[in-house]
mmCIF file of the N, C-alpha and C atoms, coordinates in Angstrom:
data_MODEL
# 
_entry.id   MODEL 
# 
loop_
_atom_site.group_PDB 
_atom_site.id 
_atom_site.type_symbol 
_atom_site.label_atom_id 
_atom_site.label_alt_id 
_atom_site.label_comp_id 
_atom_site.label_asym_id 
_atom_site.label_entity_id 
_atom_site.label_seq_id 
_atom_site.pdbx_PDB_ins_code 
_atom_site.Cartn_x 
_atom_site.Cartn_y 
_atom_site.Cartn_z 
_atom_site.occupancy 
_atom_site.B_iso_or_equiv 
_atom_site.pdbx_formal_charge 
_atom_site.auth_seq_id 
_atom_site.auth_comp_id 
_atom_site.auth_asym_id 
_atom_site.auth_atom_id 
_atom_site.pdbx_PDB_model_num 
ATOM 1   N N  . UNK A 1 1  ? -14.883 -25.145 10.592 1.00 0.00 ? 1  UNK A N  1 
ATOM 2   C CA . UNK A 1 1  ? -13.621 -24.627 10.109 1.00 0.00 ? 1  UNK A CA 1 
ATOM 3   C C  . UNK A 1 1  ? -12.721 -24.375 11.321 1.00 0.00 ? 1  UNK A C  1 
ATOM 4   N N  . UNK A 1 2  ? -11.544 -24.883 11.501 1.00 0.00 ? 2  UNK A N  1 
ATOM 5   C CA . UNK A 1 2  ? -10.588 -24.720 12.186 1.00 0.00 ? 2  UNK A CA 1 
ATOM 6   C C  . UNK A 1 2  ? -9.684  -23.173 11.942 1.00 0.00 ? 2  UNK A C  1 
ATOM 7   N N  . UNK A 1 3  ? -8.700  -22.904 13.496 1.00 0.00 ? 3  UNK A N  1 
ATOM 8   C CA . UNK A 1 3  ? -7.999  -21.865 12.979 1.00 0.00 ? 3  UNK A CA 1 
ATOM 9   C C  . UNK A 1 3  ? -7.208  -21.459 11.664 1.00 0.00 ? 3  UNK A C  1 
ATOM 10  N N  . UNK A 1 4  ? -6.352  -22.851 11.126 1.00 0.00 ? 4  UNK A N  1 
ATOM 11  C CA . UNK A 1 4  ? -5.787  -22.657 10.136 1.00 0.00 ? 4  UNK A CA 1 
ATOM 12  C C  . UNK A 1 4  ? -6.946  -22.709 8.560  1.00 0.00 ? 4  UNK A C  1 
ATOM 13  N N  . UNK A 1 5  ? -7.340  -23.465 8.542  1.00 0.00 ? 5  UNK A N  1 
ATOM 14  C CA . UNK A 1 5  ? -8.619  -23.372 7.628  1.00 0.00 ? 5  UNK A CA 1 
ATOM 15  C C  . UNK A 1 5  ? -9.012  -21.653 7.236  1.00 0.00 ? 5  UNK A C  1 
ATOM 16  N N  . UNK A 1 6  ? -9.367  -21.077 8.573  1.00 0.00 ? 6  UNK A N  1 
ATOM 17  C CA . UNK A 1 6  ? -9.406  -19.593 8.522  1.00 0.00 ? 6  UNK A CA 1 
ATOM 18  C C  . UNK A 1 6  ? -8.518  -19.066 8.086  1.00 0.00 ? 6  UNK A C  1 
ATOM 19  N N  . UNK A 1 7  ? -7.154  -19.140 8.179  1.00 0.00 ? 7  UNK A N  1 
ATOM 20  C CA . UNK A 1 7  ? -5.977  -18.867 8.004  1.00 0.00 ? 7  UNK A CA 1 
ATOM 21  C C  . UNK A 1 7  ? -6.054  -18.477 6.233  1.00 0.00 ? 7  UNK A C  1 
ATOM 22  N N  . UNK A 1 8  ? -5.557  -19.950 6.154  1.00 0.00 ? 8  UNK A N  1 
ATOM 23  C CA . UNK A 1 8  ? -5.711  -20.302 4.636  1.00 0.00 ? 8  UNK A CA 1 
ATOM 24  C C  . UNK A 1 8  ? -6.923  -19.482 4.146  1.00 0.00 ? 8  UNK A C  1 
ATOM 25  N N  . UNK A 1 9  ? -7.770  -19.428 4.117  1.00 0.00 ? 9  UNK A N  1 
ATOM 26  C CA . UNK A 1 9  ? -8.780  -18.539 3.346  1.00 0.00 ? 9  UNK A CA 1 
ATOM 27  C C  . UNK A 1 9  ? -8.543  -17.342 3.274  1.00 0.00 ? 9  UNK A C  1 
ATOM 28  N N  . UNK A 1 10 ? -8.420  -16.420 4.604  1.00 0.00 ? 10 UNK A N  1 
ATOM 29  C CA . UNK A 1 10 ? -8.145  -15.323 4.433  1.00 0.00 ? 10 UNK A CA 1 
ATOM 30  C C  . UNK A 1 10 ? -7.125  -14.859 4.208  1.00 0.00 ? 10 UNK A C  1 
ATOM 31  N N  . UNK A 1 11 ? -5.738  -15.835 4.002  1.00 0.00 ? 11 UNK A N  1 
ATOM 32  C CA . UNK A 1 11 ? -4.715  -15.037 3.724  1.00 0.00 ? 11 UNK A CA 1 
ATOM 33  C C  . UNK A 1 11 ? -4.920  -14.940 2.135  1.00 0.00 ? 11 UNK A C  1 
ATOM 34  N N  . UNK A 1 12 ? -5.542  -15.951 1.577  1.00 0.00 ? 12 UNK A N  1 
ATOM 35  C CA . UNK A 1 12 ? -5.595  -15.943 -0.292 1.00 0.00 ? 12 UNK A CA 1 
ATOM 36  C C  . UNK A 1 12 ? -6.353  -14.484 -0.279 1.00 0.00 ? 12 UNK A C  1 
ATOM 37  N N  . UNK A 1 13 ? -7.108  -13.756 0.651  1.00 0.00 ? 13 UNK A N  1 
ATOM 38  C CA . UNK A 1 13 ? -7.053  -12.393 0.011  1.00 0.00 ? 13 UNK A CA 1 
ATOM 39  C C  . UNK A 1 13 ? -6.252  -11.429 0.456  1.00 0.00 ? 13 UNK A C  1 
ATOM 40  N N  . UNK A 1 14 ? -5.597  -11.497 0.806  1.00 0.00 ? 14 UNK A N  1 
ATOM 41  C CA . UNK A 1 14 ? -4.096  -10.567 1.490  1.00 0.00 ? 14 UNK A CA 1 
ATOM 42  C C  . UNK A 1 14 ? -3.222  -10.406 0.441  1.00 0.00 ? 14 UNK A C  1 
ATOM 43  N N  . UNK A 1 15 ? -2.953  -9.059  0.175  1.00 0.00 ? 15 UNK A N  1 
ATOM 44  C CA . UNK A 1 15 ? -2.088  -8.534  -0.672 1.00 0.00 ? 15 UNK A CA 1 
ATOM 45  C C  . UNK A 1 15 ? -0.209  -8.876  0.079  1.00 0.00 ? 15 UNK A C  1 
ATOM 46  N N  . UNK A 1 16 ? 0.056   -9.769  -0.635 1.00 0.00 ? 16 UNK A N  1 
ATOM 47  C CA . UNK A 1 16 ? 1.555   -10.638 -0.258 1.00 0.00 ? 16 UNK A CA 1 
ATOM 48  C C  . UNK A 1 16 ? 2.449   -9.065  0.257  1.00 0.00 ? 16 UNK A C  1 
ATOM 49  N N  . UNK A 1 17 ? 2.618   -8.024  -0.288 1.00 0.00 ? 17 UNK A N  1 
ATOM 50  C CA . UNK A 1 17 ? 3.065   -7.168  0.202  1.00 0.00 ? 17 UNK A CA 1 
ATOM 51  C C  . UNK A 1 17 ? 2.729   -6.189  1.400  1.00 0.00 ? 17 UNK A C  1 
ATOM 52  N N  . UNK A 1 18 ? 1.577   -6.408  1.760  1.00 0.00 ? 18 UNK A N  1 
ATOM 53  C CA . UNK A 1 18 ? 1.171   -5.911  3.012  1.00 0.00 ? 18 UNK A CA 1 
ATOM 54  C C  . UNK A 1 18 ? 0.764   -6.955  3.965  1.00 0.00 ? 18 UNK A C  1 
ATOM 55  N N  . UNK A 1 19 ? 1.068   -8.043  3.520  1.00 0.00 ? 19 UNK A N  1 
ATOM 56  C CA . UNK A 1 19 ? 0.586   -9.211  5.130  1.00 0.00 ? 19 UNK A CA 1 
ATOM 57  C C  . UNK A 1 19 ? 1.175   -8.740  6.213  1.00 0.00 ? 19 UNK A C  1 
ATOM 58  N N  . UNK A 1 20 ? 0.256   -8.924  6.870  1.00 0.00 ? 20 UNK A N  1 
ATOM 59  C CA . UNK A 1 20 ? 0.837   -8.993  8.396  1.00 0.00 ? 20 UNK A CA 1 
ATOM 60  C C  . UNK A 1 20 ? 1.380   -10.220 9.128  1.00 0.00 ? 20 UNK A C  1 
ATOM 61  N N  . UNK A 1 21 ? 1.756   -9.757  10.166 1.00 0.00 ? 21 UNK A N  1 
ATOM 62  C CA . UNK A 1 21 ? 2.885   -11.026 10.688 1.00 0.00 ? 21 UNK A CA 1 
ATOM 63  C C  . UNK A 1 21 ? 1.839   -11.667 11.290 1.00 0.00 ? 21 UNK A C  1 
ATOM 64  N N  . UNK A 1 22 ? 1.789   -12.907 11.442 1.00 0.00 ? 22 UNK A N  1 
ATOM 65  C CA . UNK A 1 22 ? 0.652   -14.079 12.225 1.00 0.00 ? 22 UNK A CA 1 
ATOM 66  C C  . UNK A 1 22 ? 1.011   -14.958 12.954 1.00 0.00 ? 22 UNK A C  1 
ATOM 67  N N  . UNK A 1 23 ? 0.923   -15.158 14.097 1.00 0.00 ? 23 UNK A N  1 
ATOM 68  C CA . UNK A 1 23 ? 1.211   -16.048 15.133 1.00 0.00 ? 23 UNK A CA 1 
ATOM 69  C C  . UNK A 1 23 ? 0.420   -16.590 15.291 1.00 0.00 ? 23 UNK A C  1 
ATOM 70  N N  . UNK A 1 24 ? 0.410   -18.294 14.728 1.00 0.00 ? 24 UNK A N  1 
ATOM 71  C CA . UNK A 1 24 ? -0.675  -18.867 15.427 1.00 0.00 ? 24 UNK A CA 1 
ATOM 72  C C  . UNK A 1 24 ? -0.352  -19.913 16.586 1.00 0.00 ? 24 UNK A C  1 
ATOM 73  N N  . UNK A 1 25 ? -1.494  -20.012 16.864 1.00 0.00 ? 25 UNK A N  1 
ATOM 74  C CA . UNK A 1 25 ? -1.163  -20.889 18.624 1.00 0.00 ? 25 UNK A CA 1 
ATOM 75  C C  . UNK A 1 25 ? -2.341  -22.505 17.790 1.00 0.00 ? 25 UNK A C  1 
ATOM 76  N N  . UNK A 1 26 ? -1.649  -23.540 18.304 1.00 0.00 ? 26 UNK A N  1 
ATOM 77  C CA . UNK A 1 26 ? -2.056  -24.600 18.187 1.00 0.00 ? 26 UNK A CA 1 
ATOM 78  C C  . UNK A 1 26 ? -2.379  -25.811 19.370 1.00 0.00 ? 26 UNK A C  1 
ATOM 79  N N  . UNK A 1 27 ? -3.804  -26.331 19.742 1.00 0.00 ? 27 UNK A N  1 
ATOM 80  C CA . UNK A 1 27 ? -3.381  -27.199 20.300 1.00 0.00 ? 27 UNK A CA 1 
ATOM 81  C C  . UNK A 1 27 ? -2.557  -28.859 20.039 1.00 0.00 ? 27 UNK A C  1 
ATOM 82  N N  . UNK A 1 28 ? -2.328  -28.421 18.793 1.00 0.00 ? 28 UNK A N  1 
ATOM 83  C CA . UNK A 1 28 ? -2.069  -30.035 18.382 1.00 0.00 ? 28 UNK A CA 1 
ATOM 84  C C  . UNK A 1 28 ? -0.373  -29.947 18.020 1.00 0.00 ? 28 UNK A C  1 
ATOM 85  N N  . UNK A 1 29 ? 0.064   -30.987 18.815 1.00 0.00 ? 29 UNK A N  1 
ATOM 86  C CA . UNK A 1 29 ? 1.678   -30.983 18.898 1.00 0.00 ? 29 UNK A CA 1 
ATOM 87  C C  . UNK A 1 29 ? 2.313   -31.962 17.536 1.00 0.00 ? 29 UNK A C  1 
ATOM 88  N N  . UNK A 1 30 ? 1.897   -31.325 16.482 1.00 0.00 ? 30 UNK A N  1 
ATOM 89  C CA . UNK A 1 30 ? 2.409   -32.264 14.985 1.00 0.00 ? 30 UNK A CA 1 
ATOM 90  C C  . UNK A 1 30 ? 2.921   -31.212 14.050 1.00 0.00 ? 30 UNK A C  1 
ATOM 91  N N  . UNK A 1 31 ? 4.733   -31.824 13.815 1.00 0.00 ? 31 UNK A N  1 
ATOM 92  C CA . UNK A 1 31 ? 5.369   -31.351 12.753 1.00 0.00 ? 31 UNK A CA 1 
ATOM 93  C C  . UNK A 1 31 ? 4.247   -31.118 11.457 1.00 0.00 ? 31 UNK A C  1 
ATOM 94  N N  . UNK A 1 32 ? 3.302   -31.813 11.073 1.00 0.00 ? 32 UNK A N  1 
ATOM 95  C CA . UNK A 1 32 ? 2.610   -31.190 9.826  1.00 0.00 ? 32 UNK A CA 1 
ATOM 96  C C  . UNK A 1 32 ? 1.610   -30.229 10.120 1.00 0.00 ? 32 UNK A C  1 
ATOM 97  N N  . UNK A 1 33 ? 0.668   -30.514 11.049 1.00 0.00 ? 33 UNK A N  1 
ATOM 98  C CA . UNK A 1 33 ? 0.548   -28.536 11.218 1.00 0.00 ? 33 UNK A CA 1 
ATOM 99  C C  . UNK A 1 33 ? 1.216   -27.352 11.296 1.00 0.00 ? 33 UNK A C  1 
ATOM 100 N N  . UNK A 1 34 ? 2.456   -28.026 12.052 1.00 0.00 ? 34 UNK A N  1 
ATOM 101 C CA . UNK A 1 34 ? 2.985   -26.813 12.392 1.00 0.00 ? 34 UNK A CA 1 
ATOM 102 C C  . UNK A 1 34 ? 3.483   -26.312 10.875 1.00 0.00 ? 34 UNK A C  1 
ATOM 103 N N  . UNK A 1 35 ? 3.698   -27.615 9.879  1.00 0.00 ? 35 UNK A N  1 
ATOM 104 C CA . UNK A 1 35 ? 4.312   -26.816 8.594  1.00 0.00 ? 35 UNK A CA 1 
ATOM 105 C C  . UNK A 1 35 ? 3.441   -26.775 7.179  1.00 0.00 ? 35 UNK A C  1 
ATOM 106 N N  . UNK A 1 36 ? 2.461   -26.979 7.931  1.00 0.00 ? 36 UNK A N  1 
ATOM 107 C CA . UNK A 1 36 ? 0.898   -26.464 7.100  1.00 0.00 ? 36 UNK A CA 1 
ATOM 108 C C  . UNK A 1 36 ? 0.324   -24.875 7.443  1.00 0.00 ? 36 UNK A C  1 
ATOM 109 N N  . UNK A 1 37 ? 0.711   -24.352 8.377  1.00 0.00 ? 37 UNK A N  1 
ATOM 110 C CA . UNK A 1 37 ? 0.178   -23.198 8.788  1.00 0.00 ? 37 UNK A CA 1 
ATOM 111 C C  . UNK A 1 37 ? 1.702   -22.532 8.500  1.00 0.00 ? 37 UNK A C  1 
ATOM 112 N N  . UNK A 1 38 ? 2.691   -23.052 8.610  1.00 0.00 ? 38 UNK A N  1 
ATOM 113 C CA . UNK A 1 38 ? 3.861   -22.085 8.067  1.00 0.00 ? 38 UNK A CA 1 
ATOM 114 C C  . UNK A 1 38 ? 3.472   -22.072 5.867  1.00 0.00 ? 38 UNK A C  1 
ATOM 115 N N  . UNK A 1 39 ? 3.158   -22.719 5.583  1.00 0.00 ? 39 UNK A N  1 
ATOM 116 C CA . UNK A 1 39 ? 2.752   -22.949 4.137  1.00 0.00 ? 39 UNK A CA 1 
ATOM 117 C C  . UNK A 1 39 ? 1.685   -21.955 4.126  1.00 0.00 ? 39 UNK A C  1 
ATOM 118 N N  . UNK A 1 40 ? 0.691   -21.962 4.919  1.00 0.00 ? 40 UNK A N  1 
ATOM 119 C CA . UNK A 1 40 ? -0.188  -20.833 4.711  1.00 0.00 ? 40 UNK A CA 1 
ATOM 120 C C  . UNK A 1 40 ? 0.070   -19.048 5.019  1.00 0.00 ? 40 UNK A C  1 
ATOM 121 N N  . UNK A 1 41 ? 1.297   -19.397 5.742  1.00 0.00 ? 41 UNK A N  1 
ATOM 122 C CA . UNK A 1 41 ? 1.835   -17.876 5.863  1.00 0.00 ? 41 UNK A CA 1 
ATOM 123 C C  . UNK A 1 41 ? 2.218   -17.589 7.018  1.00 0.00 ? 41 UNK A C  1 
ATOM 124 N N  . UNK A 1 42 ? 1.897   -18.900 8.314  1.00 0.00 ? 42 UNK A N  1 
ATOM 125 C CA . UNK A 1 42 ? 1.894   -17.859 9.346  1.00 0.00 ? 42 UNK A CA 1 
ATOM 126 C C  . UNK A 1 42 ? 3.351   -17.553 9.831  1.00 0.00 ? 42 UNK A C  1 
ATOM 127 N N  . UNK A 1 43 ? 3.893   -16.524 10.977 1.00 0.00 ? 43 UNK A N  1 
ATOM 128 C CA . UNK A 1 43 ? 5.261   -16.047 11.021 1.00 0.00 ? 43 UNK A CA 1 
ATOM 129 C C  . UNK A 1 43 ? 5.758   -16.695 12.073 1.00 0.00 ? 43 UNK A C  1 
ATOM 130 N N  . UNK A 1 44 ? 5.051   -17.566 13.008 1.00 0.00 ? 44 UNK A N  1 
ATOM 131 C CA . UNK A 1 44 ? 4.903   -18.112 13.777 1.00 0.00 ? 44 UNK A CA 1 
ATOM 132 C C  . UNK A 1 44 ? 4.496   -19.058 14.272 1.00 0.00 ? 44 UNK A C  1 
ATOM 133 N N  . UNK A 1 45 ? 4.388   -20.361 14.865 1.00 0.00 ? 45 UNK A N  1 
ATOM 134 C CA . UNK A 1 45 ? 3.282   -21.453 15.057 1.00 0.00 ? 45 UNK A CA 1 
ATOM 135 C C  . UNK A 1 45 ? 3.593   -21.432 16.258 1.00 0.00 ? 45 UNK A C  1 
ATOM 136 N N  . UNK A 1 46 ? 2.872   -21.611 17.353 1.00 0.00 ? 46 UNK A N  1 
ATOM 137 C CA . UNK A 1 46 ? 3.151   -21.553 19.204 1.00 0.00 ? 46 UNK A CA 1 
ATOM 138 C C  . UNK A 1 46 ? 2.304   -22.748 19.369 1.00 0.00 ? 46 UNK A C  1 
ATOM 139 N N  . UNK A 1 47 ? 2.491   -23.823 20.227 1.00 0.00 ? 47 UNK A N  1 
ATOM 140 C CA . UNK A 1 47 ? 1.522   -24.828 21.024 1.00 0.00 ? 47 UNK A CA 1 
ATOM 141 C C  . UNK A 1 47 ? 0.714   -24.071 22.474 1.00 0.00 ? 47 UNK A C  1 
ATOM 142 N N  . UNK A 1 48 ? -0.274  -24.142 22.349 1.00 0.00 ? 48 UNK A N  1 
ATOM 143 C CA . UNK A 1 48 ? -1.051  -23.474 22.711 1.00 0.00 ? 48 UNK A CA 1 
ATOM 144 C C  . UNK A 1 48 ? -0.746  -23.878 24.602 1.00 0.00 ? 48 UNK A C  1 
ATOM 145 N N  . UNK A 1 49 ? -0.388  -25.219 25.192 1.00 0.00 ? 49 UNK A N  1 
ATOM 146 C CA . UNK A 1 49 ? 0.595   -25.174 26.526 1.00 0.00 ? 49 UNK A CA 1 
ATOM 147 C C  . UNK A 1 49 ? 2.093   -24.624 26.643 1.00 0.00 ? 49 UNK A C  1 
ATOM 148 N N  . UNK A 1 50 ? 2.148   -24.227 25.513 1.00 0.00 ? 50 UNK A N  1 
ATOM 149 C CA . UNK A 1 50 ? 4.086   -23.704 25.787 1.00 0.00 ? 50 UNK A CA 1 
ATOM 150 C C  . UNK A 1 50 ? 3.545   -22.399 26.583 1.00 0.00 ? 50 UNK A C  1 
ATOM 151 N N  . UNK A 1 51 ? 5.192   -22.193 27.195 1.00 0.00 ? 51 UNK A N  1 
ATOM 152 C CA . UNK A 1 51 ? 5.514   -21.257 27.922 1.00 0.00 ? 51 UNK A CA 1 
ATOM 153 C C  . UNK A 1 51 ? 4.908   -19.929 27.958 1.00 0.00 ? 51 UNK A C  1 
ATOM 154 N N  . UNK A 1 52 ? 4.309   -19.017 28.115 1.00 0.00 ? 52 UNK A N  1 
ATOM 155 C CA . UNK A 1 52 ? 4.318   -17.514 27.847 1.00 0.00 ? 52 UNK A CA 1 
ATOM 156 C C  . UNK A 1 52 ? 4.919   -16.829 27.546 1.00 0.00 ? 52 UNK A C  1 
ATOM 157 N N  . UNK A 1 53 ? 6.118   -17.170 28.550 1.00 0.00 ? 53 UNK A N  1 
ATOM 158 C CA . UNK A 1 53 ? 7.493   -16.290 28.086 1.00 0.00 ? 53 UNK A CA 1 
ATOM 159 C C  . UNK A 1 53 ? 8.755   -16.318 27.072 1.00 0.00 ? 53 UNK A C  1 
ATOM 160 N N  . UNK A 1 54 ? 7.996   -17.769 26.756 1.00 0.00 ? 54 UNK A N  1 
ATOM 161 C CA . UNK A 1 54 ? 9.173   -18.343 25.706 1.00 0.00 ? 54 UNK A CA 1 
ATOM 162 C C  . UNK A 1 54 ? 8.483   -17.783 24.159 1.00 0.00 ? 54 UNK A C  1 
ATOM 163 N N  . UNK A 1 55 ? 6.750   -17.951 24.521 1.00 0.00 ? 55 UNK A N  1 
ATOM 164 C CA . UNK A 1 55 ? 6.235   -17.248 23.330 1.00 0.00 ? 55 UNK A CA 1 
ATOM 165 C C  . UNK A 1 55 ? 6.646   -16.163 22.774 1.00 0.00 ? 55 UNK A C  1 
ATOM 166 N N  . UNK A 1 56 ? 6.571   -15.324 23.957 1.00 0.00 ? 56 UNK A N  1 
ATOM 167 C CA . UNK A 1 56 ? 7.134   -13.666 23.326 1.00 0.00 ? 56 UNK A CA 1 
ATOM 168 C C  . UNK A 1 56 ? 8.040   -13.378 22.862 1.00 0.00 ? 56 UNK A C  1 
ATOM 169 N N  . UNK A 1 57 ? 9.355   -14.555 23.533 1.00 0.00 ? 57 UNK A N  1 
ATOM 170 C CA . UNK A 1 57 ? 10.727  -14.250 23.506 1.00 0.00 ? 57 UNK A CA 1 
ATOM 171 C C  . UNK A 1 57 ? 10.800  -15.049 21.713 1.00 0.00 ? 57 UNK A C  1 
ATOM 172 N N  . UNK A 1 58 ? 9.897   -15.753 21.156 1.00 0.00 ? 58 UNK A N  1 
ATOM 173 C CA . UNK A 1 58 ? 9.859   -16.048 20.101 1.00 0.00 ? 58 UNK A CA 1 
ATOM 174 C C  . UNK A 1 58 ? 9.341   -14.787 18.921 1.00 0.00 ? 58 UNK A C  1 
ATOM 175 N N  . UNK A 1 59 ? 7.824   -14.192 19.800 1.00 0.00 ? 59 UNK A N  1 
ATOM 176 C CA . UNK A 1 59 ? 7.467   -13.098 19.078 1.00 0.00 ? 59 UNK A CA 1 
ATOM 177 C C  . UNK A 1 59 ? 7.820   -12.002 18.481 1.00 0.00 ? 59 UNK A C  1 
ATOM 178 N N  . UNK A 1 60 ? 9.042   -11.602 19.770 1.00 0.00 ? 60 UNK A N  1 
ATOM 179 C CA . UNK A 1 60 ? 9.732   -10.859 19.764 1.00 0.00 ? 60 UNK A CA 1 
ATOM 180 C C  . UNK A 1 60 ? 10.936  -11.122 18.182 1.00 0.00 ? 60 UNK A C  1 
ATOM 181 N N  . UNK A 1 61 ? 11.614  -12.235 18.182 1.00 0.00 ? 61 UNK A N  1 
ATOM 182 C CA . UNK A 1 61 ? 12.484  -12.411 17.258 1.00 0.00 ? 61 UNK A CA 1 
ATOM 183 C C  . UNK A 1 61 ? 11.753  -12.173 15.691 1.00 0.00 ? 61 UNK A C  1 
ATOM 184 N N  . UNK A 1 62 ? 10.203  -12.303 15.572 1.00 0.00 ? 62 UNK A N  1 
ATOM 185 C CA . UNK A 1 62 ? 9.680   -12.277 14.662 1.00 0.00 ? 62 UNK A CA 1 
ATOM 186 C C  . UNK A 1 62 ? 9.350   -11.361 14.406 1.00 0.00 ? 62 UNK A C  1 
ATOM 187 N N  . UNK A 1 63 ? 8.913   -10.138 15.641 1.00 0.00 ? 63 UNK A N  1 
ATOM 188 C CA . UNK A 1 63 ? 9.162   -8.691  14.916 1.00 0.00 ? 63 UNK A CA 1 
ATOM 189 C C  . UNK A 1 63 ? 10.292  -7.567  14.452 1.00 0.00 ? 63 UNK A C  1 
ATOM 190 N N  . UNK A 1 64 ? 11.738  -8.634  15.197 1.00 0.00 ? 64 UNK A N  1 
ATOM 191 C CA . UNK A 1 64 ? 12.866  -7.362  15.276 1.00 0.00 ? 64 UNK A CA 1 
ATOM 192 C C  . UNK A 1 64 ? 12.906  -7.305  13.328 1.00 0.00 ? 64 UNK A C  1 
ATOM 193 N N  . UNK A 1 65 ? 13.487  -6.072  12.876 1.00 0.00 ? 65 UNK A N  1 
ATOM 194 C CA . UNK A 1 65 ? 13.775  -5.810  12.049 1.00 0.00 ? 65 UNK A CA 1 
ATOM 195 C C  . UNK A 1 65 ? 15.166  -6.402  11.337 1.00 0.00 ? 65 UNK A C  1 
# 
């Protein structure tokens, strides 16, 4: 089972009103993961060589209110 695989499973028991925000990091650089793991919920998709700082500066936009 892969990260998103995990994903997908455990978010089907997550109460939609209390999910938490999910950033996932990927090594694989393809528009359909990236919008297979946004389908599964996550708030985020990162390539697992991008930047550090560009990550956060992404993370960041995903937690402001």
């Amino acid at each position: 089972m892969d990260g998103r695989e995990f994903f997908e499973k455990w978010n089907e028991q997550q109460d939609s009103h209390d999910a938490p925000i999910v950033i996932m990091r990927t090594g694989v650089c393809d528009d359909a993961v990236h919008k297979q793991a946004m389908k599964a919920g996550a708030s985020l998709v990162r390539q697992k060589t991008s930047d550090l700082h560009q990550c956060i500066a992404r993370a960041r936009k995903v937690f402001a209110p």
